[in-house]
C-alpha positions as CSV (number, residue, x, y, z in Angstrom):
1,X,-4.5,11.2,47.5
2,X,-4.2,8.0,45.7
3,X,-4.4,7.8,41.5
4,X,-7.5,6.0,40.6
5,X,-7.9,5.2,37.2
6,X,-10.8,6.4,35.2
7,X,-11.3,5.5,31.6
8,X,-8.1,7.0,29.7
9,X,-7.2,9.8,32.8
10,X,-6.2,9.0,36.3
11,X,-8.2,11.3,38.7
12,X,-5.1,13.1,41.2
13,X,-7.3,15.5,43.4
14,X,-9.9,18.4,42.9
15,X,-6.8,21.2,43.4
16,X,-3.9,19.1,41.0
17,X,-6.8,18.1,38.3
18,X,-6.3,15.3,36.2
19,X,-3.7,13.7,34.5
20,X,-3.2,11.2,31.2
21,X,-2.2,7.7,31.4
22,X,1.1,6.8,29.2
23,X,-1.7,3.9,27.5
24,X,-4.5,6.2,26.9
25,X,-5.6,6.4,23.2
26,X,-4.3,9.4,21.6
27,X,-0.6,8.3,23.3
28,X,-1.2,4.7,21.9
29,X,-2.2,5.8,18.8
30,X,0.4,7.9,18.3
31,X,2.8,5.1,19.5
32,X,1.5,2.5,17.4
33,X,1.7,4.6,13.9
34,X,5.1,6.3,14.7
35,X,7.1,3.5,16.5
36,X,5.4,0.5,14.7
37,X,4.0,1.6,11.1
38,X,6.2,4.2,10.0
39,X,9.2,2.8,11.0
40,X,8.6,-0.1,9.6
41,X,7.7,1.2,6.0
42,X,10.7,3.0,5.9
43,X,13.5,1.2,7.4
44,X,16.1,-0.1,5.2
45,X,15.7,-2.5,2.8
46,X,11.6,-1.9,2.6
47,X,10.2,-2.3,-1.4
48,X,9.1,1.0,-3.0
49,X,5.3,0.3,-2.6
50,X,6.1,-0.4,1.4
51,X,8.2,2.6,1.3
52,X,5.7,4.7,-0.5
53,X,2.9,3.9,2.5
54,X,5.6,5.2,5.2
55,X,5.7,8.6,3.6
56,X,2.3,8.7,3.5
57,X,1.6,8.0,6.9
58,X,4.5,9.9,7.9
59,X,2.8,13.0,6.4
60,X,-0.6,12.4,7.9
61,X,0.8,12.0,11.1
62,X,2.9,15.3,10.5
63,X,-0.6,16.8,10.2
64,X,-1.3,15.6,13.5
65,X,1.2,16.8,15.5
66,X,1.2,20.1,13.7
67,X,-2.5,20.0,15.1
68,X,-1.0,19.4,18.7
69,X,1.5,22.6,18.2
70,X,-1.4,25.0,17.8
71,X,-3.4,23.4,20.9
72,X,-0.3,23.7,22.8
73,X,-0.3,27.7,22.0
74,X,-3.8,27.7,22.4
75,X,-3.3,26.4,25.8
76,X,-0.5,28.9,26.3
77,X,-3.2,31.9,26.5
78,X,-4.3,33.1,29.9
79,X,-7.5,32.2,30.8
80,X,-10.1,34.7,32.0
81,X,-11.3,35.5,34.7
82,X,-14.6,35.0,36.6
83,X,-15.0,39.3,36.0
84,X,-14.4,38.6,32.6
85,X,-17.0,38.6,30.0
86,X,-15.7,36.2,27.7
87,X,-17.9,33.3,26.2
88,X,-15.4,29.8,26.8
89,X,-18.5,27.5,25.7
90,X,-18.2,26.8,21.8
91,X,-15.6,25.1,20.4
92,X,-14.2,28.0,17.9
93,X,-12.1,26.7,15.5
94,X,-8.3,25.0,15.9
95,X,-5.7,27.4,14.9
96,X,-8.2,30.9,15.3
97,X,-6.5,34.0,16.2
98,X,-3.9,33.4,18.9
99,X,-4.7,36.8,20.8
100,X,-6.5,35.5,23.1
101,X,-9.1,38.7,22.1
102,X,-11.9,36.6,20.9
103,X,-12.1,34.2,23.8
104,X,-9.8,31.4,21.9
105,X,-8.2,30.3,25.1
106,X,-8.2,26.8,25.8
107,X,-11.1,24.5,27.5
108,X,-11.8,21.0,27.7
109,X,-15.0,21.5,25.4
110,X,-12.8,22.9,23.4
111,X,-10.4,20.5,23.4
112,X,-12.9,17.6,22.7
113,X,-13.9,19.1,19.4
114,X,-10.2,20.3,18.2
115,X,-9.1,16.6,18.6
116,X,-11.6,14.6,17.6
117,X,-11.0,14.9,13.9
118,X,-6.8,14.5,14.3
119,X,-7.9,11.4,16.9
120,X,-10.2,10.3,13.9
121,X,-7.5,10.0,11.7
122,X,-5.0,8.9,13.6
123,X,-7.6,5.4,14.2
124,X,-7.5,5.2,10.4
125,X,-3.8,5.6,9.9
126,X,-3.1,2.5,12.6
127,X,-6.1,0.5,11.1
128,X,-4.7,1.0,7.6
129,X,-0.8,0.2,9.1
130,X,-1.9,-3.0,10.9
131,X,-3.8,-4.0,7.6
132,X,-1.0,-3.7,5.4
133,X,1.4,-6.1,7.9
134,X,3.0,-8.7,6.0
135,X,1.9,-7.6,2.4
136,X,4.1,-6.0,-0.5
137,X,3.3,-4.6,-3.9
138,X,-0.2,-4.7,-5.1
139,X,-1.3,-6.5,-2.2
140,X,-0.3,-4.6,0.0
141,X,-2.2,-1.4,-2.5
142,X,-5.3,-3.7,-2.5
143,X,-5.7,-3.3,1.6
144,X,-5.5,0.6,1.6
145,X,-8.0,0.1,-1.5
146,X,-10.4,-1.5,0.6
147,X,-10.6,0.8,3.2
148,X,-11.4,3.5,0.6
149,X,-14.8,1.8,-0.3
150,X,-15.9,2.3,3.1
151,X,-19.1,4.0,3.6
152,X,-17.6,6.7,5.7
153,X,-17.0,9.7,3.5
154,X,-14.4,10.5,6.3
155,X,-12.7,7.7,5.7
156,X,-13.1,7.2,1.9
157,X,-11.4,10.7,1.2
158,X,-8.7,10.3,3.7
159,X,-7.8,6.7,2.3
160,X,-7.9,7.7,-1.3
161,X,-5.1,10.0,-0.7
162,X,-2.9,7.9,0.7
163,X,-4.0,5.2,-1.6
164,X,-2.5,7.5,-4.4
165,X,0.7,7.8,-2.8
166,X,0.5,4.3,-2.6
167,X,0.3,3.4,-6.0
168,X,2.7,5.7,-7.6
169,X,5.8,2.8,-7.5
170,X,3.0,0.6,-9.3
171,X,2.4,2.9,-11.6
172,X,6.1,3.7,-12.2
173,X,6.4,-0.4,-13.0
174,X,3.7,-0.9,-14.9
175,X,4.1,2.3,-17.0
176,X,7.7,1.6,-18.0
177,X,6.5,-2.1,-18.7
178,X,3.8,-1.0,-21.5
179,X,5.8,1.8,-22.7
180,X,9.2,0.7,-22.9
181,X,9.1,-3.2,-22.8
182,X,11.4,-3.5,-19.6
183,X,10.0,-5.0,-16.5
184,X,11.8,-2.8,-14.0
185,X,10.9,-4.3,-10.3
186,X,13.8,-5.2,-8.4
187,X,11.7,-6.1,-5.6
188,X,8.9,-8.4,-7.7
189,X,5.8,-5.9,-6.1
190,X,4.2,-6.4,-10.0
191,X,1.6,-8.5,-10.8
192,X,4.0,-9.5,-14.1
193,X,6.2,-11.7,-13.7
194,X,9.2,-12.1,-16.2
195,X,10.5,-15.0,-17.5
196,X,13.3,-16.3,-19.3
197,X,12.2,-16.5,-22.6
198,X,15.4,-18.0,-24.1
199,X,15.0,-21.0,-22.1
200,X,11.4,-21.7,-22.8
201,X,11.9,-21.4,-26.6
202,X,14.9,-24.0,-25.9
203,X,13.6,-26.4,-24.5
204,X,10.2,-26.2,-26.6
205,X,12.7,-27.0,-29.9
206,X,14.5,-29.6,-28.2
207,X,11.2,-31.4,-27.6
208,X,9.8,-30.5,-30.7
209,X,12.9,-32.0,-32.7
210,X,12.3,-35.8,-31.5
211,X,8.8,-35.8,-32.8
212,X,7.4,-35.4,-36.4
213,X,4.7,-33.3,-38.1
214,X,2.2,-31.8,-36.4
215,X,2.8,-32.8,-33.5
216,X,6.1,-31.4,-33.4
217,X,4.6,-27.9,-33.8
218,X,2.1,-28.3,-30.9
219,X,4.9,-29.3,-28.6
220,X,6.5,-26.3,-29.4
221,X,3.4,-23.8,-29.1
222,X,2.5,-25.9,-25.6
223,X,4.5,-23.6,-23.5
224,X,3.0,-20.7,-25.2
225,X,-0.6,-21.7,-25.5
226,X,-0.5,-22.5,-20.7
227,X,1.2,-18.9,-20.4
228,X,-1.4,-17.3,-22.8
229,X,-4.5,-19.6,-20.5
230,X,-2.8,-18.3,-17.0
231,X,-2.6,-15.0,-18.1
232,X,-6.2,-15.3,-19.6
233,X,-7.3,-16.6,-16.3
């Protein structure tokens, strides 16, 4: 019999069952955060803040397919037989005893509610990967942010911990900035921006020297006075 596609599963025949197409979601999904997020965060040459998202989605997605290991020896268990009096209808609990004693074989209702949280999260890791495209540094920590303010609880709490893996490179900058006075960021993720100083004062003193009095000393605070306003504003 022909394969006629239904939704996300091509129906075979009522003997062979039914079978997954390569494009259904939790394939995509999985696709799209391994082969396009991940990889991408934490190829060579990324910025720490970049970096610091891969290993976070990394270790979600780790959760995931640690998730797809216990349905696998879930669906390892024999399943019973029409004698048998063994309840199949409620959904148990993913990773229950393995024994096969309490009826924790696998079903399809079953399988519905052990997915549907890992498939939850796996939407939110590939929204959060295709929001952070093309941003670095604290941009790129302000996109996670705003997917923590959703009004989800779900997603709130699963955001806010990778936004906290997120932001630990920020942190590392801007920590070692207030503390020590050096403006370590190689890859310029930080909202500061360092300047040479050296040449500023220079230039403010050779400007200053060609004109007399007062107005020698506000040519020489000008430079000052715009960097205090932008940083101000």
């Amino acid at each position: 019999m022909p394969e006629e596609p239904h939704g996300r599963v091509a129906v075979i025949d009522g003997y062979r069952g039914f079978r997954f197409f390569p494009s259904s979601r939790p394939f995509s999904l999985r696709r799209r955060v391994r082969d396009e997020h991940i990889s991408s965060c934490t190829g060579p040459g990324q910025a720490t803040v970049r970096q610091a998202l891969g290993v976070a989605l990394a270790a979600e997605a780790g959760d995931y397919y640690r998730s797809l290991a216990v349905l696998e020896a879930q669906a390892a268990l024999p399943l019973p037989t029409p004698g048998d009096n063994v309840d199949g209808s409620n959904c148990g609990g993913l990773g229950a005893s393995a024994s096969g004693g309490n009826g924790q074989f696998l079903t399809l209702l079953r399988l519905v509610c052990w997915l549907s949280e890992p498939l939850r999260r796996m939407r939110l890791l590939a929204a959060i990967g295709g929001a952070a495209e093309g941003l670095e540094g604290g941009a790129l920590a302000g996109a996670v942010y705003e997917f923590s303010r959703h009004g989800d609880p779900f997603v709130a709490a699963n955001t806010t911990k990778l936004l906290q893996q997120v932001c630990v490179p920020l942190h590392g900058i801007i920590r070692r900035w207030v503390l020590e006075g050096v403006l370590d960021d190689p890859y310029n993720e930080c909202f500061v921006v360092q300047h040479a100083a050296a040449a500023v004062v220079s230039a403010a003193l050779a400007a200053a020297g060609a004109a007399p009095g007062p107005l020698a000393l506000a040519q020489l605070c000008h430079p000052f006075w715009i960097c205090g306003a932008r940083r101000m504003d």
